[in-house]
N, C-alpha and C positions, 0 to 999 in steps of 0.2 A: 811255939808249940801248938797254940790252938788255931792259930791261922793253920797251919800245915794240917790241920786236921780237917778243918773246912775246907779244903781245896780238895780231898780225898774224898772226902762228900759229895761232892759236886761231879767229881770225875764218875764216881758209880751211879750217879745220878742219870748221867749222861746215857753211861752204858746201859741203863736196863731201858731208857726211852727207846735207843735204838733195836738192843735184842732183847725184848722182853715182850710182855704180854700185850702193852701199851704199841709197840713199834710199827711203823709203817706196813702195811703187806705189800711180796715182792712177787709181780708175777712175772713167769717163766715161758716168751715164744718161740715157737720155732719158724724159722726164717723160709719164705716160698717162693719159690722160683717167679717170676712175672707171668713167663710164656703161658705156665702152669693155670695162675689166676686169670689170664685171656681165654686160655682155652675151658675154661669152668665155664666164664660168661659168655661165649659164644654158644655151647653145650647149653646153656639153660634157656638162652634168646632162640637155638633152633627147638628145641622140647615146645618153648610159648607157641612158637609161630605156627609151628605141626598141629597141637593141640587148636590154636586159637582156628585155622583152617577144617581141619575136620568138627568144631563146634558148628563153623560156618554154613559147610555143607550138611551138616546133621540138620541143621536149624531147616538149610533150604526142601529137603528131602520131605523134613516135616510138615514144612508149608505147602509141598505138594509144588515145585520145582524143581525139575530133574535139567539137568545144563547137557546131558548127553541128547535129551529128548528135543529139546528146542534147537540144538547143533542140526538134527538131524532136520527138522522143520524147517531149518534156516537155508541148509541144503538142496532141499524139495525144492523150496521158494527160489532158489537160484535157477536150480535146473528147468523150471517151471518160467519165469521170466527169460530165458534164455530159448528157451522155444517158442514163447508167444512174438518174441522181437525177432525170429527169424521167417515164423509164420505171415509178422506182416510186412520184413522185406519182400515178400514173395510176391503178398497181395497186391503193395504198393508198385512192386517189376509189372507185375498181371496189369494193374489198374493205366501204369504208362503207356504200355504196349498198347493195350486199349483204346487208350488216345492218341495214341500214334497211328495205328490203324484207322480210325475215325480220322484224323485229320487229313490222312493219305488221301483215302475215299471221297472226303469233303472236296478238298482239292482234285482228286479224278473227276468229279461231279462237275463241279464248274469249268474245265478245261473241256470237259463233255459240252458242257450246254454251246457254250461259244463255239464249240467245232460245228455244233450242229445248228447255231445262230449263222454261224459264215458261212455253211454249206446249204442255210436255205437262204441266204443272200446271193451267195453264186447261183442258186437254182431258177429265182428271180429273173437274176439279169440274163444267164442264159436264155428263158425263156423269152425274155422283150427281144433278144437279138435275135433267137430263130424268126421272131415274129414279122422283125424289119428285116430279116434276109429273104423271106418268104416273100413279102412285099414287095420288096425288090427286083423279086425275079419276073414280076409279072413285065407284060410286053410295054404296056403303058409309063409303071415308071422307067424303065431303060429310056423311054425316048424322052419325058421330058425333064427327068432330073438324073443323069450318071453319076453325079455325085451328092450324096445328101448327109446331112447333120444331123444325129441322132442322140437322144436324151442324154441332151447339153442345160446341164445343171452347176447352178453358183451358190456359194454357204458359206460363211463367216468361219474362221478357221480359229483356231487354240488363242491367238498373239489379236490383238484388239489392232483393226487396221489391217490385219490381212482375210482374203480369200481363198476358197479352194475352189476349184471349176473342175469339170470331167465332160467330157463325151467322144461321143463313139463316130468316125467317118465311115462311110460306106460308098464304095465305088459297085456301081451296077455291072454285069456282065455286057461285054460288048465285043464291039472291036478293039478295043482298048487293054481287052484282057490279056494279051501276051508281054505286056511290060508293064514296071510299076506307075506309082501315080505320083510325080514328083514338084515339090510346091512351099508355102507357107502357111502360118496360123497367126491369125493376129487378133486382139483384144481391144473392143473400144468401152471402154468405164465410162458411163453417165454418170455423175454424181453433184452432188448438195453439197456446198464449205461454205461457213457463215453466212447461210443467208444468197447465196449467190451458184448459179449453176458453173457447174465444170466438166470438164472431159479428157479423160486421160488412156493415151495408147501402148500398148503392149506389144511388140518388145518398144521401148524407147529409142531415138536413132542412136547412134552409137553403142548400146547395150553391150557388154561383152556376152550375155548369155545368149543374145537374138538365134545362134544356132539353136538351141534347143525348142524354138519353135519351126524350126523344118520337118518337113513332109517326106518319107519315102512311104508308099507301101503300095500291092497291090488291089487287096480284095478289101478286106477292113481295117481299122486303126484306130484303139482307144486313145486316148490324149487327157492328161489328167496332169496340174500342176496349179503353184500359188502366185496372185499377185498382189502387191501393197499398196495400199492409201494411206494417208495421212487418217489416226484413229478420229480425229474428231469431223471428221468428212462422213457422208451416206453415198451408199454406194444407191444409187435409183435403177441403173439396168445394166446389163452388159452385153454386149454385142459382137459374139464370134464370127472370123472372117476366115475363107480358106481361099488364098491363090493360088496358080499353079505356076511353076517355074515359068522366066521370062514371060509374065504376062502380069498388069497391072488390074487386068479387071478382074472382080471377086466371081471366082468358079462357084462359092456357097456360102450361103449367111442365116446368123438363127440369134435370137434375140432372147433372151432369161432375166430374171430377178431373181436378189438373193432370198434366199429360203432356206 
């Protein structure tokens, strides 16, 4: 019996721990949707960002930063660089042309001087040859030279070992004047090789070019070409010969150094 009585104890014991003044407190939630609580925290992250932006630009406003006004400045600056870089395409077109023109000029300039370098070299030699046609005509020389050799000139040419020659025949008026004057030209080179004299003739026998030292003409005839030595040779004189067809004796002779 008194066991049973202590077990009844215990039980209401039990019971006022749980519902009574002593008991646990139970609290009561209400269950929320997720989407719900995302869209709360998105709602609150855009409130921050708005706010924390407009704090931004207040702050800038304050400090005397305006972003529309520098926009605009930045723009100027554009528009402003973009005409000075077209301004000096232009300059630098103008400044070419410019040099282009001067160089034009420069180059007209010297193709000038040399025209008028050659045309007082032709004026020159025209003159020498009025000089020796005038000469010519006189009664004296007809009779004792019809044929003569006229500024016969020799010079060391471009290539070491060659020469260049030139001069001018002149047949006097005569009886002779109704046909041409038909003949050869021939070349005798004195010259110095170690030490020892030599002599060398133009054209060589068998030459293939020896025509091109023939003679037609009838009143005058320049004659102008090269001949070669050996470069370590001196050339001491040269001695033009002019025959006339079928005939071995020399019709005219003149004698030059180079120079």
């Amino acid at each position: 019996m008194h066991h049973r009585h202590v077990a009844i104890s215990s039980r209401l014991l039990k019971l006022r721990r749980r519902f009574g003044i002593a008991a646990p407190r139970v609290s009561v939630r209400s269950e929320v949707a997720w989407y719900l609580r995302w869209a709360g925290l998105i709602l609150v992250l855009a409130c921050s960002a708005a706010l924390a932006a407009w704090m931004y630009d207040a702050g800038r406003r304050f400090a005397g930063f305006d972003r529309s006004e520098v926009e605009q400045e930045l723009a100027d600056a554009r528009r402003n660089l973009v005409a000075t870089r077209a301004e000096l395409e232009r300059l630098r077109a103008v400044a070419n042309a410019a040099d282009s023109r001067l160089s034009i000029e420069r180059t007209a300039q010297l193709k000038l001087a040399q025209q008028i370098r050659g045309l007082e070299q032709e004026t020159s030699r025209l003159r020498e040859e009025l000089a020796i046609f005038e000469s010519m005509l006189s009664a004296e020389s007809r009779a004792a030279n019809p044929l003569s050799i006229n500024r016969f000139k020799v010079a060391p040419d471009v290539l070491p070992g060659e020469y260049r020659y030139r001069l001018l025949l002149l047949l006097a008026p005569g009886k002779r004047r109704d046909r041409d004057f038909q003949g050869r030209l021939e070349l005798v080179v004195t010259l110095t090789e170690g030490g020892k004299n030599a002599m060398m003739t133009f054209p060589e026998a068998g030459d293939p070019s020896a025509s091109a030292f023939r003679l037609t003409f009838r009143h005058f005839h320049r004659f102008e070409g090269i001949f070669r030595v050996d470069p370590k040779a001196k050339v001491e004189s040269v001695q033009v010969r002019v025959y006339e067809a079928g005939s071995e004796q020399i019709k005219a002779a003149q004698t030059a150094s180079p120079g």
